[in-house]
C-alpha positions in Angstrom: 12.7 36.5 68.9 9.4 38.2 68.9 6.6 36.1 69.3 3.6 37.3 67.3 0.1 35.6 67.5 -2.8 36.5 64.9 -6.2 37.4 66.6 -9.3 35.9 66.0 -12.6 37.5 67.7 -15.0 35.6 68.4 -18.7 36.3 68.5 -21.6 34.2 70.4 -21.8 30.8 68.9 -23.4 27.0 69.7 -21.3 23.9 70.1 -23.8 21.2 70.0 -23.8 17.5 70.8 -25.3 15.0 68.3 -28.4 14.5 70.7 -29.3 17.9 71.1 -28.8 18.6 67.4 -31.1 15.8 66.6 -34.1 17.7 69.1 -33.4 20.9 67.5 -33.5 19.6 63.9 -34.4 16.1 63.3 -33.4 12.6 63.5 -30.0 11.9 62.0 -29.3 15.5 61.2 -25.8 16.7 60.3 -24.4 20.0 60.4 -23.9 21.6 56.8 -20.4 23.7 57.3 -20.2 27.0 55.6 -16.8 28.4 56.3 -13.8 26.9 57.9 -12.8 28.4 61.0 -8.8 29.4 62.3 -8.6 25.5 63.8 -8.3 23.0 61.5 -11.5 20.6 61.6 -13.3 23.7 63.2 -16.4 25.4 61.2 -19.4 27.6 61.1 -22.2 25.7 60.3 -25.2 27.3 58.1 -27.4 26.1 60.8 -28.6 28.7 63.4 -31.1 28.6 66.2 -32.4 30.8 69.2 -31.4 31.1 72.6 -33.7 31.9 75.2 -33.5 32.7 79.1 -35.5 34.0 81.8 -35.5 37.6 80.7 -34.7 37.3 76.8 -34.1 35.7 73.8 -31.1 35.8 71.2 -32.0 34.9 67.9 -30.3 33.4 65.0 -27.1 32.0 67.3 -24.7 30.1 64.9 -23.7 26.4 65.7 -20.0 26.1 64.8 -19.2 22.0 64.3 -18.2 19.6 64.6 -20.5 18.2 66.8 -19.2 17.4 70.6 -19.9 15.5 73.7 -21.4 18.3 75.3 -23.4 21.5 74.4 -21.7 24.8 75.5 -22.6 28.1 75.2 -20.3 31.1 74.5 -21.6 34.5 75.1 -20.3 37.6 76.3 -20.8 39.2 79.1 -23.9 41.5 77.8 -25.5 38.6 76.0 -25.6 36.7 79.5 -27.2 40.8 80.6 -29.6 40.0 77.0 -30.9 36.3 78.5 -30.9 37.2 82.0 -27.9 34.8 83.4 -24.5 35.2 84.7 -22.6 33.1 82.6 -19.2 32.5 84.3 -15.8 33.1 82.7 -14.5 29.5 81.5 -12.1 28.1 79.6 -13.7 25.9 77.1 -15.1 22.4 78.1 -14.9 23.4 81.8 -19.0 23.8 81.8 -20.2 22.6 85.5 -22.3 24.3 87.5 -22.9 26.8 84.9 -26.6 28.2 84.0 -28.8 26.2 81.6 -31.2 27.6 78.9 -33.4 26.8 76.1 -32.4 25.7 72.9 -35.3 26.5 70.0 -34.6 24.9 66.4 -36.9 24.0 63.7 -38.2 20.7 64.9 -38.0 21.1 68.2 -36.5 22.6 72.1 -34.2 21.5 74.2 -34.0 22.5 77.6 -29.8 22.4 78.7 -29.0 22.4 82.6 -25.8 23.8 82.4 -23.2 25.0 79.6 -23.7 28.7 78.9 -19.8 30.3 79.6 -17.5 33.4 79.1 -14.9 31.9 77.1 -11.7 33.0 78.8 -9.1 34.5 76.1 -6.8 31.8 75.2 -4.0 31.3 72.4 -3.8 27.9 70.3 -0.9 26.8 68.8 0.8 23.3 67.9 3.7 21.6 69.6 5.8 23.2 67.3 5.1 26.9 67.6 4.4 26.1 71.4 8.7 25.0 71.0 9.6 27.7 68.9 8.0 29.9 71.4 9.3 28.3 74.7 5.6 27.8 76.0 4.0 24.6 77.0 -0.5 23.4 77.2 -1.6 25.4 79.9 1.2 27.7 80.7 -0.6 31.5 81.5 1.3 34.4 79.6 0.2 38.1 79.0 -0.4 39.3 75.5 0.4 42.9 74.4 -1.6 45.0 71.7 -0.8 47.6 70.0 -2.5 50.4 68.6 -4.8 53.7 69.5 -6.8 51.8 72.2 -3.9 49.1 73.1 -3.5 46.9 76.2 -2.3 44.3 77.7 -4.3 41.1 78.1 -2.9 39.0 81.5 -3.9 35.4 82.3 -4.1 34.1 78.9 -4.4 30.1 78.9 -1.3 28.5 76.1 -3.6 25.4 74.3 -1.6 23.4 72.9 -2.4 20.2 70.7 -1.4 18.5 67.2 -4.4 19.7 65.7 -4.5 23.3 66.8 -3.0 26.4 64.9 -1.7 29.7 65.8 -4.2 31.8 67.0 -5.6 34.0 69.8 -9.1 34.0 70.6 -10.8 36.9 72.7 -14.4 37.5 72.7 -16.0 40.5 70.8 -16.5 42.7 74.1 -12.6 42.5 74.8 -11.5 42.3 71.2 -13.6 45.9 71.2 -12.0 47.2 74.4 -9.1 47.2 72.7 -9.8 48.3 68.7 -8.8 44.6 67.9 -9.2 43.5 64.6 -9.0 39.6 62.9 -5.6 38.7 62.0 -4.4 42.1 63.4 -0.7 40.8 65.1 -0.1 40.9 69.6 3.0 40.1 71.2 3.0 37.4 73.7 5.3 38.8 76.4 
């Protein structure tokens, strides 16, 4: 059996804890979602806000919700050139010892210590297509792409949870090494 996973790209976004949310844009302030994302429960949220760091400043950085316990960061690798920090490759969550930056929304800034990341590539997938494709959470597989500028992607984390769905995510700067597009179809090898 072939086993096909759909790509998703994913450009620099915001997750946000309630707290820091509340500093950016006022007291009891919830995120308005515009579009759902590949993970069920997961959206882009209309709000935006900047970014800044010691050498520069990206504007207009989308928060995706829901909210979480933590604010994290994803960039790519010449965003973290753009701000003027080396933001480490992660997997998601895993945001110690990382560099901080300033958060500017419309009512306010908030200064975070830590949580700007690389998100490393990963696949999602239920318990049931993790079955059907003989992987388990945190198993590390290599992906295979096809096409004019094709490659292989190795040390892709397996996520798997109830609440996730099929889905690879790589970061715009690897999703353009490789003429990627969304949805486009990889074999997991």
């Amino acid at each position: 059996m072939e086993r096909k996973v759909p790509i998703g790209l994913s450009n620099k976004h915001i997750h946000v804890s309630q707290a820091d949310l509340e500093v950016l844009f006022g007291k009891g302030y919830q995120l308005t979602p515009m579009k759902d994302l590949s993970q069920p429960g997961q959206y882009a949220a209309e709000e935006k806000i900047d970014v800044v760091g010691p050498k520069g400043t990206l504007k207009g950085i989308r928060i995706l919700g829901p909210v979480r316990p933590e604010t994290q960061l994803e960039v790519s690798v010449g965003d973290g050139f753009c701000l003027g920090i080396q933001a480490p490759l992660r997997n998601s969550g895993d945001i110690a010892d990382t560099p901080g930056v300033k958060l500017v929304g419309p009512a306010g800034e908030v200064e975070i210590g830590k949580g700007a990341i690389v998100a490393a590539r990963h696949i999602h997938m239920s318990p049931e297509e993790g079955a059907a494709f003989g992987l388990k959470d945190r198993d590390i597989v290599s992906v295979k792409l096809d096409g004019p500028r094709g490659l292989i992607f190795d040390n892709v984390l397996v996520r798997v949870h109830p609440e996730f769905k099929l889905d690879m995510h790589l970061d715009v700067e690897e999703g353009n090494a490789a003429g990627a597009k969304n949805g486009q179809l990889a074999t997991i090898l």
